[in-house]
N, C-alpha and C positions, 0 to 999 in steps of 0.2 A: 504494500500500500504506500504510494508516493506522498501521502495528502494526512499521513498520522501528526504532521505537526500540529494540525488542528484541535487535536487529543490534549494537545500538554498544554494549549492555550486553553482552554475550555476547565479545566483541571487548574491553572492559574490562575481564575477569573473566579470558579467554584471557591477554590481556597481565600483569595481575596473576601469575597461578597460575605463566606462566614465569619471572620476577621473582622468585619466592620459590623458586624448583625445586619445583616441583609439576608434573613431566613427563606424569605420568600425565592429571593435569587440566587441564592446557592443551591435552593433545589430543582428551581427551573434549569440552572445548569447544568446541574448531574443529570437531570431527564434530555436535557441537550446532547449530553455528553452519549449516552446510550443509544440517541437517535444518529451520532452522528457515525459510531460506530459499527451498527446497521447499515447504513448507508456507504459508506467506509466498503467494507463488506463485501454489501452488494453490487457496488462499478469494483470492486476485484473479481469479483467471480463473472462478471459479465466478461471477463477479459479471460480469464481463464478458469472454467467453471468448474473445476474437480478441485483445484487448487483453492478458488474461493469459498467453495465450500468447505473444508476441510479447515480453515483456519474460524469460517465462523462457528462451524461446529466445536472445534476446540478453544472459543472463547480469545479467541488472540485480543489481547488490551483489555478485555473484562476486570480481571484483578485489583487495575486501577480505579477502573469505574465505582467499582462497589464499595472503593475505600471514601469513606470521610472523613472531613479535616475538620 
């Protein structure tokens, strides 16, 4: 996936927003962060489809998603 920097920004911004108490937006951006990894994802496997699926089945970037700061 060429486009995972968007992961660590999304994750950045999460981390921030709870930092300041911005409850409401640090959770819209973990639900961000989930959609973006779907998506993410899904134009990989459109590229190469045994491969993209094979990473969304094994969760590739999940681990981060699910952590909270």
């Amino acid at each position: 996936m060429k486009n995972e920097w968007i992961l660590d920004v999304l994750a950045d911004l999460e981390a921030f927003a709870r930092q300041n108490g911005l409850a409401a937006l640090a959770t819209q951006l973990h639900d961000t962060r989930l959609l973006a990894v779907l998506e993410l994802a899904r134009d990989s496997e459109q590229g190469d489809t045994d491969e993209g699926s094979a990473r969304l089945n094994a969760g590739t970037g999940l681990p981060a998603i699910g952590k909270r700061v």
